[in-house]
Backbone as JSON Lines, residues from 0, in Angstrom:
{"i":0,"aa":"X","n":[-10.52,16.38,-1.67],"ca":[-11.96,16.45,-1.59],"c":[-12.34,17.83,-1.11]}
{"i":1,"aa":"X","n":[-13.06,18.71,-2.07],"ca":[-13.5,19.86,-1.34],"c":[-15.13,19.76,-0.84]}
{"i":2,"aa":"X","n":[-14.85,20.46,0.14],"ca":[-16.27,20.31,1.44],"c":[-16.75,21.73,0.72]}
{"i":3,"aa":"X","n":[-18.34,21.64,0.65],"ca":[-18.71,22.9,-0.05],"c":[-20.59,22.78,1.39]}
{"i":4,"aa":"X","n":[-20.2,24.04,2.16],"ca":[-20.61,24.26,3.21],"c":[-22.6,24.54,2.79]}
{"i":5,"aa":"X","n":[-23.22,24.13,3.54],"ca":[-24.59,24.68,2.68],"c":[-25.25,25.21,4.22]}
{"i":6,"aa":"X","n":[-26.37,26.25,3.65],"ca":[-26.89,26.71,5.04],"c":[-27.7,26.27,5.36]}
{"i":7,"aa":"X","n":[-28.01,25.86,6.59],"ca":[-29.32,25.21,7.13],"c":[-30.41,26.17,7.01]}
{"i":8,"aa":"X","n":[-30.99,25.5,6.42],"ca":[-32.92,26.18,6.13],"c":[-32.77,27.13,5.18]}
{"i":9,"aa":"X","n":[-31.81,26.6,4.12],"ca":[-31.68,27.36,2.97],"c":[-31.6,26.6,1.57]}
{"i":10,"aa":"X","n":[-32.3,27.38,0.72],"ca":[-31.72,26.09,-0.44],"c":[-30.36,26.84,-0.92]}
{"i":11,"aa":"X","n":[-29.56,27.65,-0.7],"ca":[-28.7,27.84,-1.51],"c":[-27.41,27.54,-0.79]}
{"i":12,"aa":"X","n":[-26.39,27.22,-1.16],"ca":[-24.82,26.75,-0.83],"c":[-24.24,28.33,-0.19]}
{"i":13,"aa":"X","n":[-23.96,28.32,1.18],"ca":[-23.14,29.38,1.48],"c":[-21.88,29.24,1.1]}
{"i":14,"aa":"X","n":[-21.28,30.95,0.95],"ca":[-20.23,31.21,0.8],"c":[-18.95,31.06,1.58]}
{"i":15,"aa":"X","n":[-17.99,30.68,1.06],"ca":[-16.47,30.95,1.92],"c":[-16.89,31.5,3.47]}
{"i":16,"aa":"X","n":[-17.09,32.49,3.03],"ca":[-16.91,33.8,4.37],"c":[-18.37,33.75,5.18]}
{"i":17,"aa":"X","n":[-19.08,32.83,5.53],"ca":[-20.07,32.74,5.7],"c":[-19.78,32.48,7.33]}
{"i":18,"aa":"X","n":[-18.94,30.93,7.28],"ca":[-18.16,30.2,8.59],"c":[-16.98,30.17,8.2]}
{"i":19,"aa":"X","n":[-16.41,31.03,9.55],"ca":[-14.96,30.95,9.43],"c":[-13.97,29.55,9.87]}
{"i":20,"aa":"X","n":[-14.6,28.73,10.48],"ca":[-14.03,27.59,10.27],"c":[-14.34,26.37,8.88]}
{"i":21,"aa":"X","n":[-14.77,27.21,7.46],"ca":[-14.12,26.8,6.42],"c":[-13.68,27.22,5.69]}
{"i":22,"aa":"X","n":[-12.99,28.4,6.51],"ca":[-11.71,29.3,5.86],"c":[-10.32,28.22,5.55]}
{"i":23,"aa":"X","n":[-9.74,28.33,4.51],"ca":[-8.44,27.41,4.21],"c":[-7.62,27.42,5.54]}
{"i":24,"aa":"X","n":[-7.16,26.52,6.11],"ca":[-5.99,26.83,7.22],"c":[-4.29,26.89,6.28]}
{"i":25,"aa":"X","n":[-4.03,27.75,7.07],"ca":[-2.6,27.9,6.47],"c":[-1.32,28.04,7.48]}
{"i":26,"aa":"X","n":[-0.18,27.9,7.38],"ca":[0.87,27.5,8.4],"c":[1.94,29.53,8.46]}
{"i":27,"aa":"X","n":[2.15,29.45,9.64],"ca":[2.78,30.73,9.62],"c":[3.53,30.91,8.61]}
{"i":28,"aa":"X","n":[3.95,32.09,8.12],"ca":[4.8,32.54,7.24],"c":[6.3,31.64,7.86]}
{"i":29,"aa":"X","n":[7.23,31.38,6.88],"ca":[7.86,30.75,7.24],"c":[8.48,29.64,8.04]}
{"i":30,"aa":"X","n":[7.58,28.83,7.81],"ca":[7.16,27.55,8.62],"c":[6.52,27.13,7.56]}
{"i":31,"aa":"X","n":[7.02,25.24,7.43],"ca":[6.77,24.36,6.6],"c":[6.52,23.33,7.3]}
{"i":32,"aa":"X","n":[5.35,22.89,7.05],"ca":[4.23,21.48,7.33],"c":[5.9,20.37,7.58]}
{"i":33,"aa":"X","n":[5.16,19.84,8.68],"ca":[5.89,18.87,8.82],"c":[6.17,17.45,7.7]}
{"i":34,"aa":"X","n":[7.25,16.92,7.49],"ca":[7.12,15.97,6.37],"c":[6.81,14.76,7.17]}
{"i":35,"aa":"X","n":[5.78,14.27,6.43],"ca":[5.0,12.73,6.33],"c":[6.19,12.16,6.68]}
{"i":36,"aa":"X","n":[5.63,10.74,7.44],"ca":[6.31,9.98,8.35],"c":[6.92,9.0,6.74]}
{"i":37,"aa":"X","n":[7.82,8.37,7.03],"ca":[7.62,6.86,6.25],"c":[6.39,6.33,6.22]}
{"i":38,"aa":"X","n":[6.09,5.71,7.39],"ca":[4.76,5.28,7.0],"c":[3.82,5.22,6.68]}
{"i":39,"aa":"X","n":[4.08,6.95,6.65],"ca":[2.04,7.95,5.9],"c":[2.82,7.8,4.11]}
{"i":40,"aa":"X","n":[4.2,7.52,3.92],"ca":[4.27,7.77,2.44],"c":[4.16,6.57,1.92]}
{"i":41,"aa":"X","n":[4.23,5.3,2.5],"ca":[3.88,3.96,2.31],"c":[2.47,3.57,2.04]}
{"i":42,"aa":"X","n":[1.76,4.36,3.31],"ca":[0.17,3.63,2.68],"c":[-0.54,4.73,1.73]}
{"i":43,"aa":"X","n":[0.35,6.29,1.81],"ca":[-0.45,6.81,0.25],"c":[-0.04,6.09,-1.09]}
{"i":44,"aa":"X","n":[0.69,5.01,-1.3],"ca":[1.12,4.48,-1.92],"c":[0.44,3.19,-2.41]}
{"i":45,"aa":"X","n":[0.41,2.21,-1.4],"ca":[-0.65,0.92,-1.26],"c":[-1.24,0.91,-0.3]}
{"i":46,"aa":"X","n":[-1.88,1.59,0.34],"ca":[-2.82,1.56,1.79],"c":[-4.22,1.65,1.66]}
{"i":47,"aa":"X","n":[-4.33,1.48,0.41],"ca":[-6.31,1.17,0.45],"c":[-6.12,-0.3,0.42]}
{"i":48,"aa":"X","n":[-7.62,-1.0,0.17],"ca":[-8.19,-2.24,0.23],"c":[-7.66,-3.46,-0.69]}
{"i":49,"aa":"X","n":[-7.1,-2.79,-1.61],"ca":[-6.86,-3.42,-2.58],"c":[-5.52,-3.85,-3.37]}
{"i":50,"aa":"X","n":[-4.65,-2.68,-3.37],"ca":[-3.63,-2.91,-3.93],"c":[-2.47,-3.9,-3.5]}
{"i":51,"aa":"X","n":[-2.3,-3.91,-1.92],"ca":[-1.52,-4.82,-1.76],"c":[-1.96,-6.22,-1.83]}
{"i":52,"aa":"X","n":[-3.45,-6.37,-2.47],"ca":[-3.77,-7.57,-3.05],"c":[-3.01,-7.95,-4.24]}
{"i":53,"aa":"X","n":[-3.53,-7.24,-4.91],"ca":[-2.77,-6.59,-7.04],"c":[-1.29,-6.93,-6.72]}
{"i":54,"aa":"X","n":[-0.41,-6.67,-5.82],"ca":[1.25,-6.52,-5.35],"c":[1.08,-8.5,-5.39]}
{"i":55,"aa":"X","n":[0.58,-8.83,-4.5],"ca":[0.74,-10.12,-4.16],"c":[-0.01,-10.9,-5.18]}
{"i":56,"aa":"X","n":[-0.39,-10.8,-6.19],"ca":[-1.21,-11.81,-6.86],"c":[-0.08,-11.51,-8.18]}
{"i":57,"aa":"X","n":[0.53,-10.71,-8.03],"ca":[1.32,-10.33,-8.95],"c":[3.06,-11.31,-8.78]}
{"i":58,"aa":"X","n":[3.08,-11.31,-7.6],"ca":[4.21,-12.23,-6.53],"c":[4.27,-13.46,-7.95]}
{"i":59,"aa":"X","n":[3.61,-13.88,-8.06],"ca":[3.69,-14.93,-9.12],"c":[4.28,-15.02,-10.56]}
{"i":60,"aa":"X","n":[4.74,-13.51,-11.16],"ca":[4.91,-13.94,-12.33],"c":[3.57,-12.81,-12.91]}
{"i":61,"aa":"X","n":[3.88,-12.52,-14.43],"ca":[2.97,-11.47,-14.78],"c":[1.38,-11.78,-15.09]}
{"i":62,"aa":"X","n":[0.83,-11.08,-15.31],"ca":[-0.62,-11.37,-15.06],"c":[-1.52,-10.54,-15.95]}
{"i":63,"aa":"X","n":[-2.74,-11.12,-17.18],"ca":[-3.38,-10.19,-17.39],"c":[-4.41,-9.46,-17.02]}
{"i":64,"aa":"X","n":[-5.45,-8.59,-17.06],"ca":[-5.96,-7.68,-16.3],"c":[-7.24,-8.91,-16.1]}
{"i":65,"aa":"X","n":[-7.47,-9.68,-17.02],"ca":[-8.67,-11.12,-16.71],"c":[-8.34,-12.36,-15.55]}
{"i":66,"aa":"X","n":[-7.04,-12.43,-15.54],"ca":[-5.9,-13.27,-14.5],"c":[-6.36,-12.6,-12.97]}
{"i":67,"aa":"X","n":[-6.18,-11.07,-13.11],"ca":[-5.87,-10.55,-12.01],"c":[-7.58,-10.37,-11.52]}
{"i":68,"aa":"X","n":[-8.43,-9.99,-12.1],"ca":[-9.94,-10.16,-12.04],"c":[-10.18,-11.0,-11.0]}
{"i":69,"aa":"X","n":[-10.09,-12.45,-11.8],"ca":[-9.82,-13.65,-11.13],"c":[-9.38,-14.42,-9.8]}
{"i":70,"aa":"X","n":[-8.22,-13.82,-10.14],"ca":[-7.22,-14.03,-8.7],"c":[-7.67,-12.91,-7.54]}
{"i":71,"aa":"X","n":[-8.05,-11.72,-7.59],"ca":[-8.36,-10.8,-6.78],"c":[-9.72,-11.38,-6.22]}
{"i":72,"aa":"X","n":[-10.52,-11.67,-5.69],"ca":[-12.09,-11.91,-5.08],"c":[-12.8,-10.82,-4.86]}
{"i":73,"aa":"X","n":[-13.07,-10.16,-5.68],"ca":[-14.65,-9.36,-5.18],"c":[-13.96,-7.54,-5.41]}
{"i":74,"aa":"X","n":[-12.88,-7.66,-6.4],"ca":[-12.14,-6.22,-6.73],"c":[-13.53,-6.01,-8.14]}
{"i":75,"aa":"X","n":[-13.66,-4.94,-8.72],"ca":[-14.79,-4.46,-9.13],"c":[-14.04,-3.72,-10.33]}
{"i":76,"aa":"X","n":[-14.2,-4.56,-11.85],"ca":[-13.42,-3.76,-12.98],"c":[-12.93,-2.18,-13.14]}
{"i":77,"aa":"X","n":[-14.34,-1.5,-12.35],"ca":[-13.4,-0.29,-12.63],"c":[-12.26,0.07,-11.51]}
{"i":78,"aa":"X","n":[-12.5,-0.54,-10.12],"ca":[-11.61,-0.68,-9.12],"c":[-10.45,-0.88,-9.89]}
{"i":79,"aa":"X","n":[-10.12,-2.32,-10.11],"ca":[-9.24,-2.93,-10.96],"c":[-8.7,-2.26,-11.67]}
{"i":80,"aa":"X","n":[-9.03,-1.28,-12.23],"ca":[-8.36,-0.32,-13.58],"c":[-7.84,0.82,-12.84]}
{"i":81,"aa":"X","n":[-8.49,1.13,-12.02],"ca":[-7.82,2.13,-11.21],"c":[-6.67,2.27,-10.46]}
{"i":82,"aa":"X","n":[-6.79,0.89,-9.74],"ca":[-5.64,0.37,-9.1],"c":[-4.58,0.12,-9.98]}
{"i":83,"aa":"X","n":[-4.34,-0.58,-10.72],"ca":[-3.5,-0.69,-11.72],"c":[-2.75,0.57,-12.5]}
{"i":84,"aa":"X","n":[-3.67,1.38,-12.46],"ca":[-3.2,2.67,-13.44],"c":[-2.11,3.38,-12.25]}
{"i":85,"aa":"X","n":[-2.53,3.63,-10.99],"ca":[-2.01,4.28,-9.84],"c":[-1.1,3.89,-9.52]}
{"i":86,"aa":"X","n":[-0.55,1.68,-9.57],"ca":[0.69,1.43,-9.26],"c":[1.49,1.42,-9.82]}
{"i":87,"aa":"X","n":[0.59,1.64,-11.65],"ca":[1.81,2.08,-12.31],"c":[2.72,3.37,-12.2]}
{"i":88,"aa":"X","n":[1.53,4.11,-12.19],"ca":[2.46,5.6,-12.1],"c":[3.02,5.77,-10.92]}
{"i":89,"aa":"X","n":[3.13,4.92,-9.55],"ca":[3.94,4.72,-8.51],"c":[4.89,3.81,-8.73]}
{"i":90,"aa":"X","n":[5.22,3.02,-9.84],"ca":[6.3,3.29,-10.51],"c":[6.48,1.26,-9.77]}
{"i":91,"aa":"X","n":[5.32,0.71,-9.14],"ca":[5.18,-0.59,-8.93],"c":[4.94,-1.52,-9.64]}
{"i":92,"aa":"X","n":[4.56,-1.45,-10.52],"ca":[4.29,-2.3,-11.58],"c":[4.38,-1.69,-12.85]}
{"i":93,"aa":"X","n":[4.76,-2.32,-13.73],"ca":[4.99,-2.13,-15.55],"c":[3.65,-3.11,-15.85]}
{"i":94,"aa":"X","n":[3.01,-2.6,-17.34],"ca":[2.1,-2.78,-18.03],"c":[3.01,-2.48,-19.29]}
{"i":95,"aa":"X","n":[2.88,-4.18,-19.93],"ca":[2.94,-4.26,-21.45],"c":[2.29,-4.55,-22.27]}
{"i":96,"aa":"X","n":[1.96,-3.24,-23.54],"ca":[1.16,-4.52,-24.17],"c":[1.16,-5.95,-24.89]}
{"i":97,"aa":"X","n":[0.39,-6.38,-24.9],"ca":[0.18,-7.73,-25.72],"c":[-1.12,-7.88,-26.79]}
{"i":98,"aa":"X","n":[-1.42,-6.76,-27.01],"ca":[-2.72,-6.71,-27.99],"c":[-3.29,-5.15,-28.16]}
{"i":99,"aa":"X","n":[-2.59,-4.89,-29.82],"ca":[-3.27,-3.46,-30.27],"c":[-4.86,-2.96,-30.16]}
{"i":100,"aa":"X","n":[-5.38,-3.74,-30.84],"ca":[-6.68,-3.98,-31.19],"c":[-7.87,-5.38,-30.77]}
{"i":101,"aa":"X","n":[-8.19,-5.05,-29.71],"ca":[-8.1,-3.76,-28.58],"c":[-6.61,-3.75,-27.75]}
{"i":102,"aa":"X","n":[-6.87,-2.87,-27.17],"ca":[-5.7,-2.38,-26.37],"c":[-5.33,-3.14,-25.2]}
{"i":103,"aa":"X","n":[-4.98,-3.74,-24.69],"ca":[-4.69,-4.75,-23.63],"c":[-3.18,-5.14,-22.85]}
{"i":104,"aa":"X","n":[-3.15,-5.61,-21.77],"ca":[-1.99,-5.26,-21.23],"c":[-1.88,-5.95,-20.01]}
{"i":105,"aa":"X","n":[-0.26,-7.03,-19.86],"ca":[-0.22,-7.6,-19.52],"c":[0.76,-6.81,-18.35]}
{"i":106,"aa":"X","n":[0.79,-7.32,-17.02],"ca":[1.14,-5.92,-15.68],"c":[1.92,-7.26,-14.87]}
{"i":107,"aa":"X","n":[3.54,-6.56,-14.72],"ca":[4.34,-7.55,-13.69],"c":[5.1,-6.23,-12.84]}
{"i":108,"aa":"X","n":[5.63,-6.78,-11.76],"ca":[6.31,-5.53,-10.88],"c":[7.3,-5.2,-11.19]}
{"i":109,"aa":"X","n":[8.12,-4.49,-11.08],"ca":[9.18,-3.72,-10.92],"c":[9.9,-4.25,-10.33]}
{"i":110,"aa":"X","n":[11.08,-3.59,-9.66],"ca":[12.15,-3.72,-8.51],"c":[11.52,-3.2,-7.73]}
{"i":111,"aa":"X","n":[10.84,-1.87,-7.33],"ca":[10.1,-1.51,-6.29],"c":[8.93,-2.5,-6.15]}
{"i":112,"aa":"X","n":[8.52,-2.85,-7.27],"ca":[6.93,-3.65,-6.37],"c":[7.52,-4.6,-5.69]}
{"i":113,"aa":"X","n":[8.88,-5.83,-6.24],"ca":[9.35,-6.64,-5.75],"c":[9.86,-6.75,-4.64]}
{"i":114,"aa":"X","n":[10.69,-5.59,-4.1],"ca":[11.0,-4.96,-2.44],"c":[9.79,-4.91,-1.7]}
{"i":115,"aa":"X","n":[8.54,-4.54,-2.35],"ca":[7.64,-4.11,-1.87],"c":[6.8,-5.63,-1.16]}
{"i":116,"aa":"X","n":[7.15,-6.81,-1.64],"ca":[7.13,-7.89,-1.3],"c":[7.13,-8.82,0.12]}
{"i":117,"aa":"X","n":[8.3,-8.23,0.38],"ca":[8.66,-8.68,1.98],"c":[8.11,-8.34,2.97]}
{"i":118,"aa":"X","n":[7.68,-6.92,3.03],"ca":[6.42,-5.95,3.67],"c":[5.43,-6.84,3.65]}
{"i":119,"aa":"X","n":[5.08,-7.04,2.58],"ca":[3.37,-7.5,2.66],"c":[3.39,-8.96,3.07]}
{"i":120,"aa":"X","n":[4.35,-10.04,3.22],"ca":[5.04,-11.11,3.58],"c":[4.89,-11.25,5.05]}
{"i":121,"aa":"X","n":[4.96,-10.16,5.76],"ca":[5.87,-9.97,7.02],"c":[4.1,-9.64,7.53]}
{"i":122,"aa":"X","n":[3.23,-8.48,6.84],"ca":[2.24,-7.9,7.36],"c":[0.82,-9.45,7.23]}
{"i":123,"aa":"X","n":[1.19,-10.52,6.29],"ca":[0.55,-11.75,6.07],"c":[0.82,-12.22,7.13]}
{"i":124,"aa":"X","n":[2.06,-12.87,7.49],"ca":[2.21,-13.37,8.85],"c":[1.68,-12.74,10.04]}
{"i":125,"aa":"X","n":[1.54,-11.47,10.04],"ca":[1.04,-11.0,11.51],"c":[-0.61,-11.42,11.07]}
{"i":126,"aa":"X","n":[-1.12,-11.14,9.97],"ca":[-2.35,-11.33,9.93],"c":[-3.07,-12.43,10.1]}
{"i":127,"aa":"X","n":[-1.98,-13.99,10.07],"ca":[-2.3,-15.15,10.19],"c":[-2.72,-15.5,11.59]}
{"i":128,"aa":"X","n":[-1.68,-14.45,12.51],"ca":[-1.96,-14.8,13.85],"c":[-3.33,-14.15,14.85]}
{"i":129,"aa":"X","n":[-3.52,-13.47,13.59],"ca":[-5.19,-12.71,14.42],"c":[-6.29,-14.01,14.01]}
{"i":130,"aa":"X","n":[-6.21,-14.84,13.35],"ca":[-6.93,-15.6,12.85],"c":[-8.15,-16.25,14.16]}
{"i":131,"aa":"X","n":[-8.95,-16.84,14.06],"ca":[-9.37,-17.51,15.66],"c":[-8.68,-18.68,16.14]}
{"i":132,"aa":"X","n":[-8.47,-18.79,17.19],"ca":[-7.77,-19.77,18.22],"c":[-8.13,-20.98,17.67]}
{"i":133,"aa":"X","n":[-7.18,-21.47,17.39],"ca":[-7.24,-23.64,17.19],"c":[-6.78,-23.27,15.86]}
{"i":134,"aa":"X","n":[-7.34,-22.44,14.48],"ca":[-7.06,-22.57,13.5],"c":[-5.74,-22.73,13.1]}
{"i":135,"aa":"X","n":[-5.4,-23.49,12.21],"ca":[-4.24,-23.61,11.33],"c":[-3.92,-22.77,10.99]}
{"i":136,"aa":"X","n":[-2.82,-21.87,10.45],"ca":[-2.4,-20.89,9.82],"c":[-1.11,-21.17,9.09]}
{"i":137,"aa":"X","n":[-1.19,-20.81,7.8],"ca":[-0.18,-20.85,6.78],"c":[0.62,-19.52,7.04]}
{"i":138,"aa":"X","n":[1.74,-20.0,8.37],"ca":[2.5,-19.38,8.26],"c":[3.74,-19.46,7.03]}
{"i":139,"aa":"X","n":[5.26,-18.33,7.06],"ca":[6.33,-19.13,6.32],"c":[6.99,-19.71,7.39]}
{"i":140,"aa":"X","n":[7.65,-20.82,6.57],"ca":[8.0,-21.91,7.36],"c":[9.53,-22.03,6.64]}
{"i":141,"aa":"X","n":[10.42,-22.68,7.51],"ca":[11.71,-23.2,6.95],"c":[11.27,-24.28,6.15]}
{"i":142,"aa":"X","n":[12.25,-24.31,4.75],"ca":[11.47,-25.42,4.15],"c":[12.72,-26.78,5.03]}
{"i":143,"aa":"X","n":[13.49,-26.81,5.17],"ca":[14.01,-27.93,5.96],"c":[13.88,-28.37,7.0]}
{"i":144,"aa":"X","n":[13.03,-27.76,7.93],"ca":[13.1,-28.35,8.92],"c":[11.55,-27.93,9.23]}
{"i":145,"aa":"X","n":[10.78,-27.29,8.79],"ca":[8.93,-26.69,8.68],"c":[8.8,-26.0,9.87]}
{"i":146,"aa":"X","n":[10.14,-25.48,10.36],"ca":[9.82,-24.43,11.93],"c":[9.42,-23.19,11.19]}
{"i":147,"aa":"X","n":[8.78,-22.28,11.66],"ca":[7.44,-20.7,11.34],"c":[9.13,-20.32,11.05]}
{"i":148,"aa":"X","n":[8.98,-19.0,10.4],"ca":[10.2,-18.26,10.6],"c":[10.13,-17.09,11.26]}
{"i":149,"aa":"X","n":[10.86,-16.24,11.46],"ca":[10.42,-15.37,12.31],"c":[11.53,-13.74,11.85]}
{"i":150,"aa":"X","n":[11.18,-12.67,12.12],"ca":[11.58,-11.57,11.2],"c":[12.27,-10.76,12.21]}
{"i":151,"aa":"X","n":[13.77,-10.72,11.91],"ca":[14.43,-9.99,12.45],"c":[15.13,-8.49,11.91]}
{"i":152,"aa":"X","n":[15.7,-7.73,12.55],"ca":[16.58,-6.49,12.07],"c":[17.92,-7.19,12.08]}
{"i":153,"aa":"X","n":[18.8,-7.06,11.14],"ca":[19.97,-7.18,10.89],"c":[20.97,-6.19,10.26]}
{"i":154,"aa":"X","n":[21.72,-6.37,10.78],"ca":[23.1,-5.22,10.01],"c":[23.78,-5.59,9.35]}
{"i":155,"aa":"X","n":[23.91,-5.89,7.65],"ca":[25.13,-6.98,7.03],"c":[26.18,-6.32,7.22]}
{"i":156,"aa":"X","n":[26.64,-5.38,7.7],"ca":[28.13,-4.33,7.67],"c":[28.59,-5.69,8.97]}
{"i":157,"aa":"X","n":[28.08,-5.53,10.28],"ca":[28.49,-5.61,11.15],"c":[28.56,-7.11,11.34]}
{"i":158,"aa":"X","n":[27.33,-7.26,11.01],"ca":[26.94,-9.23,11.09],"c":[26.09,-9.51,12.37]}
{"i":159,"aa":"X","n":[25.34,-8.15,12.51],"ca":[24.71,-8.32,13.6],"c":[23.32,-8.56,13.83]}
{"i":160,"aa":"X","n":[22.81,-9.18,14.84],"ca":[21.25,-8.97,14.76],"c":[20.48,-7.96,15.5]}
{"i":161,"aa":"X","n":[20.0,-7.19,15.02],"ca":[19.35,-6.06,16.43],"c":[18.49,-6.7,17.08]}
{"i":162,"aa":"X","n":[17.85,-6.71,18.26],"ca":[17.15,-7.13,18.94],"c":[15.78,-6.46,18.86]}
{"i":163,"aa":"X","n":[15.73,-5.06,19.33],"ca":[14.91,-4.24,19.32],"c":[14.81,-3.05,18.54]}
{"i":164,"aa":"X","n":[14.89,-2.7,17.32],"ca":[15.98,-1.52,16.93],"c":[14.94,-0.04,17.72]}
{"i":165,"aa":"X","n":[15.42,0.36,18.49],"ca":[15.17,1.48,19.33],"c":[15.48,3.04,18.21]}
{"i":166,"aa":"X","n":[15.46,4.09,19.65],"ca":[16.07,5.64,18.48],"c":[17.55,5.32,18.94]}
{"i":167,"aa":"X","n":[17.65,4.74,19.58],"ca":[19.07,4.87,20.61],"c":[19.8,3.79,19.63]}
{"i":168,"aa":"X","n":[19.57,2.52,18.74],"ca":[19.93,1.73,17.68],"c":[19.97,2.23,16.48]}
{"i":169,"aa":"X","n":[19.48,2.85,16.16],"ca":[18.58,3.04,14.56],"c":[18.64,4.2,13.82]}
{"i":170,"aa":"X","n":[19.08,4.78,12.97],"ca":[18.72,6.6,12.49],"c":[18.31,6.22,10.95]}
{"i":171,"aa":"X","n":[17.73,7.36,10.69],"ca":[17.39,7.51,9.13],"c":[18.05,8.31,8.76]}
{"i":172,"aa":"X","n":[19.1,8.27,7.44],"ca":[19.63,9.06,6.74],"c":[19.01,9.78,5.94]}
């Protein structure tokens, strides 16, 4: 988004060099911007309003763009098209067609949207519990025995369960 500065009690748009605090900022010579966390590259990914709706309505099996209309509550066609176009090219969902004339296209996930699954699984359950006090909540549940389940760190190498995974547990390769 570029900010285009205007002068007070003027009709015309000042220039660059007008205020120097909307001069470009730039990082010393040799020195590179720190890299985005995991988690800032996760929600430029699905972190608006909507998409990890589109991810989960998708959870079901493929869907056409009238299905997903539908199933979404209150997403707004061109929203809808937008979103869709973006998770494709984030490489979350495939769009096939099913009709030349007109052009139309039926949208299921990937292997990444499908990983992308358990996240939004895990972020449902926390959201169940903000709900108001007394309410019911559709947590996941064991289906044998209907106890909540609950989300741990595990190591399959070791067979272990982490407890807390700390920096002192945990590294990123």
């Amino acid at each position: 988004m570029q900010v285009t500065p205007y002068a007070i009690g003027s009709d015309r748009a000042s220039g660059p060099s007008d205020d120097a605090y909307h001069e470009p900022m730039t990082t010393p010579r040799g020195s590179r911007p720190p890299a985005p966390s995991p988690l800032a590259v996760a929600l430029d990914r699905v972190g608006d309003r909507w998409s990890p709706r589109l991810i989960e309505a998708l959870l079901g099996g493929p869907r056409r763009n009238a299905d997903l209309q539908a199933e979404v509550q209150g997403i707004a066609p061109n929203i809808l098209a937008d979103r869709l176009r973006r998770l494709e090219a984030d490489g979350l969902i495939a769009a096939t067609a099913y009709s030349e004339r007109p052009l139309r296209f039926e949208y299921r996930l990937t292997a990444d949207g499908r990983a992308l699954a358990g996240a939004l699984r895990l972020l449902a359950d926390w959201g169940a519990h903000l709900g108001p006090a007394g309410d019911e909540h559709d947590f996941l549940r064991h289906e044998a025995c209907g106890t909540a389940l609950e989300a741990r760190w595990y190591c399959p190498t070791c067979g272990e369960v982490v407890a807390a995974p700390g920096p002192e547990q945990t590294r990123r390769l």
